[in-house]
N, C-alpha and C positions, 0 to 999 in steps of 0.2 A: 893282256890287250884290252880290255872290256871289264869293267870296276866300277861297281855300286856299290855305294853307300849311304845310308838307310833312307834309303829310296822310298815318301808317302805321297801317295795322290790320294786329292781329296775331290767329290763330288759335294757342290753347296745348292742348296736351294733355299727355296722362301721355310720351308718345313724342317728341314733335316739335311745332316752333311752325313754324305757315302766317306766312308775310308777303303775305295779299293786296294793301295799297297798299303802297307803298315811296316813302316822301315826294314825294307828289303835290302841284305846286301847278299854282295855274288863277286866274285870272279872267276873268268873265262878265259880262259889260255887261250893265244892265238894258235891258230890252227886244229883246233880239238872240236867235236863235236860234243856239244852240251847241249840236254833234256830239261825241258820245264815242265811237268806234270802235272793235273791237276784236274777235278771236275771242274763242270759249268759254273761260270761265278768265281773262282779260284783267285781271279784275280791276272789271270796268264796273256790274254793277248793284253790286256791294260799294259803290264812291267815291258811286253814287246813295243808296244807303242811307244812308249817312254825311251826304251833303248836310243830309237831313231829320233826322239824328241818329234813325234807328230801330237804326244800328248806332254805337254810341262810338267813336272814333278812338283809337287806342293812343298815339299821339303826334299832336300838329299840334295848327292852330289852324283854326273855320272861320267866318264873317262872311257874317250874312247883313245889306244895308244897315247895316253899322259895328258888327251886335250879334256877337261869339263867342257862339257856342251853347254851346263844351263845359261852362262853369261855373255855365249857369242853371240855376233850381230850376226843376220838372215845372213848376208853373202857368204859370211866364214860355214856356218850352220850348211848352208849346200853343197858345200864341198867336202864336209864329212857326212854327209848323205850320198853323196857320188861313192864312198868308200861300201855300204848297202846295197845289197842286195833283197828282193822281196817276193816272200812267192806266197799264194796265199790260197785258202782250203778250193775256192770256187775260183780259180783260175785267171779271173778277170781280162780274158783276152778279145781283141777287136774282131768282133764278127765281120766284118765288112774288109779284109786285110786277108794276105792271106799266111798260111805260117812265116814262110819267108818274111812279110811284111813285119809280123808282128814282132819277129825278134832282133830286125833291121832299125824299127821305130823307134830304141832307142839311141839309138847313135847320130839319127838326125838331125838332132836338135846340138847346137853349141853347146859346147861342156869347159867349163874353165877349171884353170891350174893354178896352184899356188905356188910362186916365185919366191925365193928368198933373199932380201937382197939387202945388204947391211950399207945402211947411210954413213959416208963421210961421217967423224967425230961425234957418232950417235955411240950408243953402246946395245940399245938394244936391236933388234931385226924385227923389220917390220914387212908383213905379208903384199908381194904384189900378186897380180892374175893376169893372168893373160886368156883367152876364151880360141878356141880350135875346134873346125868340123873337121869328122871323120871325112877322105875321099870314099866316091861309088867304090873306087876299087880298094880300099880299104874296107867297106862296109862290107861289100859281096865275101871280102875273103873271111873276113871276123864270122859271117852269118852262116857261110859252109862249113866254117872249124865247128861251131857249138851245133849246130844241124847232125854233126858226125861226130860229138860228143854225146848227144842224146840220143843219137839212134832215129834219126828222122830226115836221113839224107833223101829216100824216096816221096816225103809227104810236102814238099817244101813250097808246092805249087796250091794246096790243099786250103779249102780254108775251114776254121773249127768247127762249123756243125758237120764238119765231115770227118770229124776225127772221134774217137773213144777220150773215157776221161782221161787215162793214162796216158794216149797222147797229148791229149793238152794240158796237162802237168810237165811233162817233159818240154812241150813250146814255155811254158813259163816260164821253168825251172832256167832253160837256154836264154831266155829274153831278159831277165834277174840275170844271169854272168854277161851279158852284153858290154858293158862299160866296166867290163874288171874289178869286177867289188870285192873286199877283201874281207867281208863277212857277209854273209846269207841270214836272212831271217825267214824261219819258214813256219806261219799262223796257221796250224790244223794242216798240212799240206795233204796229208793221204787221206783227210777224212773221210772225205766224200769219194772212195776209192772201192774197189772189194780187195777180200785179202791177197790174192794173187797179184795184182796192180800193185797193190802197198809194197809189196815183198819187191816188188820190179825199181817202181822210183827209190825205195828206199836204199835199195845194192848202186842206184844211179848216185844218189845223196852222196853216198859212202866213196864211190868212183871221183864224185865232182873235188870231195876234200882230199883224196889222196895224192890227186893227179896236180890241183891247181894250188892245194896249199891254203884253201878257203874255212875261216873257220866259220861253222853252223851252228845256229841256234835252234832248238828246232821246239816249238810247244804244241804239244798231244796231251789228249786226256785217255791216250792209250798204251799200258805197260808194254806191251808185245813192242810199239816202235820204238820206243826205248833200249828197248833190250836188243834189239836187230842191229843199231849201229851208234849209239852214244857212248862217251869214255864216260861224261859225266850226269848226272841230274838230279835236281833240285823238284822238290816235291811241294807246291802249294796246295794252301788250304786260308779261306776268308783273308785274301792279300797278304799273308805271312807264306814265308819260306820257311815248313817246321822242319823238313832235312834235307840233308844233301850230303855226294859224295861219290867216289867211282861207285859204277854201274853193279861191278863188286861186290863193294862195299855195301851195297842198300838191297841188294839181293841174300846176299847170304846174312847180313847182321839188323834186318829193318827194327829202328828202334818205335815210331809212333804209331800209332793205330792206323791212321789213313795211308800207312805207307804198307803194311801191312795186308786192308784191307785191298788195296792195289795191286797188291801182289798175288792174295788172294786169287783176284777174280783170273788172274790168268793163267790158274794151275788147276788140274785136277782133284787137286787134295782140297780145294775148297767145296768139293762134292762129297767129303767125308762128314762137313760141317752139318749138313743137311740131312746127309744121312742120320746121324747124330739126332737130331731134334725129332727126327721122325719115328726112332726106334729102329730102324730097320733091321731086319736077323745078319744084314751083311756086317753090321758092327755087334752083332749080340754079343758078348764077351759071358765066359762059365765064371765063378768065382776064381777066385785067382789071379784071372787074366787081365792083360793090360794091353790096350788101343797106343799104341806109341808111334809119336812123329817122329823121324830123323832126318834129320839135314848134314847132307856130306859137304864138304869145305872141298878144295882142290887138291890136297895135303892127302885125300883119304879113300877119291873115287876107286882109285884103281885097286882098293883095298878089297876081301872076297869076307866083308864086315858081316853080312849075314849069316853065311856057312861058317865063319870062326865063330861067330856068338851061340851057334846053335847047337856044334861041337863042344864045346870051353865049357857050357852052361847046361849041357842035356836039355835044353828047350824047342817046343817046337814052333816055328815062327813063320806067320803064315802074311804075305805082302798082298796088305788090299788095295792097293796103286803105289805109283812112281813114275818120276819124272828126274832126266839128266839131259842138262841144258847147258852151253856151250853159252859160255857169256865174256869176252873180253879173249878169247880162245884160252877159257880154261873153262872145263868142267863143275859144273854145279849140281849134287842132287838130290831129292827127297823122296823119300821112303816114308808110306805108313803101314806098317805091319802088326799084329796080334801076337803078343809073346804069351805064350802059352807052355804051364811048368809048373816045377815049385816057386813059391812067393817068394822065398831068399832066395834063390838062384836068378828068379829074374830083377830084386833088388840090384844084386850083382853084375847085371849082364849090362846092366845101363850105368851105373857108377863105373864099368869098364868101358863102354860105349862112349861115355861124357870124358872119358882120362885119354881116349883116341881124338880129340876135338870133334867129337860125331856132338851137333845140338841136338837134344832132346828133349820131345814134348810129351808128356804122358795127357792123353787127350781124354781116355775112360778106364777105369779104373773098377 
């Protein structure tokens, strides 16, 4: 549905040119939610911006259902913006309006259509339009469905300084599906949220694609919203795309450092790291002994991998955290434990561990 192709924007001044993208490509299946990830600077709302062409691309090509945008004229250009949807980290809603209003407002305004209408002894089709308002009684009824899609049937008289943030992420969220858009783009949405809120819009996000068939883009610089409801995501670093791939796929197989590093920060095992540098006795290891990561695949959770290792081996193997996480509704999990034994027997227990597809990191030694 959505295809980039090495997508650069460039920032120029009297001194020096920015390269925020640096030939980015992607594609995005319709209907699937995809994850853009990435710190501050990454480059991630720039590539959003671009998507909707509110920022031009210096170079690349970008398709949205088979159309490039970079060569249309403004009136075609609006009418593949009518197809967007936009929700963004700080809400941007009308104080002075009240929810109802604010997710009424955009239907008021005239929306044009594209007509297809082939000329006598032409061959090709050339685009007409025609422009139509919504009636009151088509608007009233559009703004009580998505009011009771978001859960905000009772607030609808309310105006935003009277709501929580969560509520007014969800008037947005409703005010972006107003005019039927058939992609969502959502810049930081949860950020300014706590975790409980985020868990809430995000199970919303998840509802809006499954029910309306809407596919979301969604850029965070946080793993956890990724992993809550993305099929896909693509991991920025200095306007490059260094990976991407199911949610899967970059959880249990992370190939580059900062994808890694991301991952890191949202597990417990990255508190081993620390421990590690500090000495701490909770990692002291006797000779012998070995600090080992393991990372279970799906193939292997429900396997009883520690008591067979520990039987099979005469070893005694002591778990100093873990974590099993549900990711795509399958099972993901990691183990770090102390094998503690004889030296060749625990040689053994991990070249058997490594032939069960269990990955293995010996972290001290």
């Amino acid at each position: 549905m959505i295809v980039l192709k090495e997508v650069r924007k460039e920032y120029t001044s009297k001194k020096k040119t920015i390269e925020a993208l640096k030939d980015v490509s992607l594609e995005i299946q319709e209907g699937k939610i995809f994850g853009i990830i990435g710190s501050s600077g990454a480059g991630k709302s720039t590539l959003l911006r671009c998507i909707n062409m509110l920022e031009k691309p210096t170079k690349g090509q970008i398709y949205i259902e088979g159309e490039e945008l970079s060569g249309l004229k403004m009136k075609k250009l609006r009418l593949i913006r009518q197809k967007m949807g936009m929700i963004f980290q700080h809400f941007h809603l009308m104080n002075a309006r009240t929810v109802e209003q604010n997710i009424a407002f955009p239907m008021k305004r005239k929306r044009k259509f594209s007509l297809f209408n082939k000329q006598k002894n032409q061959q090709e089709t050339s685009d007409m339009y025609i422009e139509k308002r919504y009636t009151k009684k088509e608007i009233q009824a559009k703004t009580d469905s998505l009011l009771e899609l978001v859960g905000l049937s009772d607030k609808k008289g309310m105006y935003p300084s009277q709501l929580s943030g969560g509520q007014k992420q969800r008037v947005a969220i409703a005010r972006a599906l107003a005019n039927d858009p058939k992609v969502l783009l959502c810049d930081e949405a949860t950020s300014a949220l706590d975790p409980q809120t985020t868990i809430s819009i995000l199970k919303l996000l998840k509802e809006v694609n499954q029910k309306l068939g809407i596919t979301i883009i969604l850029i965070t610089h946080e793993m956890e919203v990724i992993k809550e409801i993305c099929d896909r995501v693509a991991i920025m670093e200095g306007g490059e795309i260094v990976e991407q791939g199911s949610v899967l796929e970059i959880f249990t197989h992370p190939c580059k450092q900062v994808t890694k590093d991301f991952l890191c920060a949202t597990s417990n095992i990255s508190k081993i790291y620390e421990l590690l540098e500090q000495n701490s006795p909770i990692v002291h290891l006797e000779p012998g002994d070995r600090l080992v990561k393991l990372q279970y695949s799906t193939m292997n959770t429900g396997t009883s991998i520690i008591s067979n290792i520990s039987k099979l081996f005469s070893l005694e193997v002591n778990i100093i955290c873990g974590t099993i996480e549900i990711l795509q509704n399958q099972p993901v999990g990691s183990l770090v434990v102390i094998f503690k034994g004889n030296k060749e027997k625990i040689e053994e227990a991990i070249k058997a561990l490594k032939e069960s597809q269990v990955e293995v990191e010996v972290m001290k030694q």
